[in-house]
N, C-alpha and C positions, 0 to 999 in steps of 0.2 A: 504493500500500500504506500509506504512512505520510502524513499529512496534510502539506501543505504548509505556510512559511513557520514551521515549527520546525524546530531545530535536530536535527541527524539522532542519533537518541540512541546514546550509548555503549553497550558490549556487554560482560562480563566471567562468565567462567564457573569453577565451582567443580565437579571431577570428575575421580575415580581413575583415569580411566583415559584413557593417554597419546594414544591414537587415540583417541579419541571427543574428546579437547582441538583434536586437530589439525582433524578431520572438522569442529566446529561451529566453530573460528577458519575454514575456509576457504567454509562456508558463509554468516557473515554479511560475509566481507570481498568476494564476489563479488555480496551480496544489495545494489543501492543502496536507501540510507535509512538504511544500520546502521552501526555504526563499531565496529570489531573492537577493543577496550584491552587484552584480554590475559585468562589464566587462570594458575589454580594447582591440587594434586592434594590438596589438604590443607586439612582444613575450619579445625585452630588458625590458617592463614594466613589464613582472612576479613579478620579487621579491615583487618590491612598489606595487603592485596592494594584494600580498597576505597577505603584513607586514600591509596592511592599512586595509583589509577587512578580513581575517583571517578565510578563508571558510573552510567547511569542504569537500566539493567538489567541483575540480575545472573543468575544461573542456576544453581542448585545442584543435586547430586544428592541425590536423598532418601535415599540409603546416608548419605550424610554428616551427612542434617539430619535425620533420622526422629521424633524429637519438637521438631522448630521451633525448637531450643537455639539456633541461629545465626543463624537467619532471625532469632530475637526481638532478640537483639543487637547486629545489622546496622540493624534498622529503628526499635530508638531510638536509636541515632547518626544516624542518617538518617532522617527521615520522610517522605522524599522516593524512598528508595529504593525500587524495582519489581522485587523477588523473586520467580523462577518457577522453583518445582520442579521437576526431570527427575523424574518418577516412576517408580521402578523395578516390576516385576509383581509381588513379594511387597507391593507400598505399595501396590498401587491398589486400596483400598477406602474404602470411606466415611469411617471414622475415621481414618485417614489424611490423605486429603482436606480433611476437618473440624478437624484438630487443626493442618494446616499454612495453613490459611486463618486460624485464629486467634490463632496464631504474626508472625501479619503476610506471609506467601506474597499477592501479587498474582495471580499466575498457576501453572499447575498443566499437564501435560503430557505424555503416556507418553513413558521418555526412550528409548524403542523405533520414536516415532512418524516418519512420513518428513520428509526435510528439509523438504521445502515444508508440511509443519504445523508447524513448531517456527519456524519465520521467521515463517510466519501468528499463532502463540499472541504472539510475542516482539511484531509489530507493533501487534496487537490488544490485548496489554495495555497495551503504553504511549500505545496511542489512548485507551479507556478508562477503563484503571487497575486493570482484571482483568479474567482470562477464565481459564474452566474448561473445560477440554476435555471434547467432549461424550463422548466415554469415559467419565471420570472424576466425570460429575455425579451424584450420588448419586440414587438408583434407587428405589425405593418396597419395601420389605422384604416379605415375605410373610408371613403373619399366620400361625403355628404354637400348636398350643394348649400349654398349660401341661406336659400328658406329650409331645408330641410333644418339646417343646423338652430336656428332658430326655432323652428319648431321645438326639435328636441329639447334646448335648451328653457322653453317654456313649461314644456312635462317636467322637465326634472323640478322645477317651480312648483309643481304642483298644480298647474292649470290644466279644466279640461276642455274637447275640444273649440267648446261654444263661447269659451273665454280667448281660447290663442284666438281665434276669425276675430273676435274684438279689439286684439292687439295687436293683430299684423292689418285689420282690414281688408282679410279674406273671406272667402267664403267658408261653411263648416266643410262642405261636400271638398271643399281644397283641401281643409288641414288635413281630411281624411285619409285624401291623398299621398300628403308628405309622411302622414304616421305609417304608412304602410310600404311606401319609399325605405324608411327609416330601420323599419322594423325587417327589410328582406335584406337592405345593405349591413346591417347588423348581425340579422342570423339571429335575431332576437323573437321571444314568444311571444312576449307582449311589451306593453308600452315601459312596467314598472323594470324586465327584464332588460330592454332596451336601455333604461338610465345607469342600471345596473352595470351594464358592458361598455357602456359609454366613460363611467368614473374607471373601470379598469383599465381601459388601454387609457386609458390618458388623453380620450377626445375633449371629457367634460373635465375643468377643474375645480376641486374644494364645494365638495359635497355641502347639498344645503340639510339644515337640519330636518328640514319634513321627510327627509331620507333614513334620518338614524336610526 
């Protein structure tokens, strides 16, 4: 799994929640190649948790980092450091993706995915120096026209159809139209699943609350 004649790199993870600390400390301490140093639940404890244990790969959750705030922190104290996000299913979209890679994230990961991919992504990036799980590799977006997107962008609002004709100045029998434009260039079942697919690739961005 991990090349030979290096030293087996250190492991340290950052994530709320107590079991999942416990579950990936006993999966890299049974994994040979990886050396288990410890975690914390609390992302202000970065720094002291990295100056005290000095991992070569850390692993953070994306609850904790969601715009890269710590990853950027971590990895200019460190340039050396190998940063892999857990990513949660509200993060895994493109810009997500995108803004934690340039943040300084090596590696990227559903923090859902099974033990023997998160040992894989962990090895792989520090063979490397990054890897993206093919999950989360950003997807080629669907080309929507100018009223479609608008449309869309009204449903994700929460309007329905007899409200968007009031705001665009269409007719209903149009917007019907564009929803169903929307909903084939989507691959989508319906209108709620269409916004749905929209916040993941990264058409639509910063989900509104009538979504949460």
């Amino acid at each position: 799994m991990l090349p030979t004649g290096r030293p087996a790199p250190g492991v340290a993870l950052i994530d709320p929640v107590p079991l999942y600390r416990e579950g990936l400390s006993a999966l890299v301490r049974r994994t040979p190649g990886l050396r288990w140093l410890g975690s914390t639940g609390e992302a202000n404890a970065a720094v002291r948790l990295h100056e005290k244990l000095r991992p070569d790969v850390l692993l953070i959750d994306s609850v904790l980092d969601p715009l890269g705030h710590v990853t950027r922190l971590l990895v200019e104290r460190d340039p050396t450091l190998l940063v892999i996000g857990l990513v949660r299913d509200a993060h895994s979209h493109a810009n997500y993706v995108t803004t934690a890679l340039e943040s300084g994230v090596r590696g990227v990961v559903p923090r859902s995915a099974q033990p023997e991919q998160i040992v894989r992504v962990i090895a792989e990036t520090f063979r490397s120096r990054g890897y993206v799980h093919p999950d989360l590799r950003p997807k080629e977006r669907p080309t929507l026209s100018r009223r479609e997107y608008e449309v869309l962008t009204l449903i994700a609002e929460g309007l329905e159809n007899q409200q968007i004709a009031g705001e665009l100045v269409v007719s209903v029998e149009t917007v019907r139209t564009h929803v169903k434009g929307i909903l084939r260039k989507l691959g989508a079942r319906d209108r709620t699943h269409a916004v749905s697919l929209a916040y993941r690739s990264g058409l639509l961005i910063g989900r509104p609350a009538v979504l949460e």
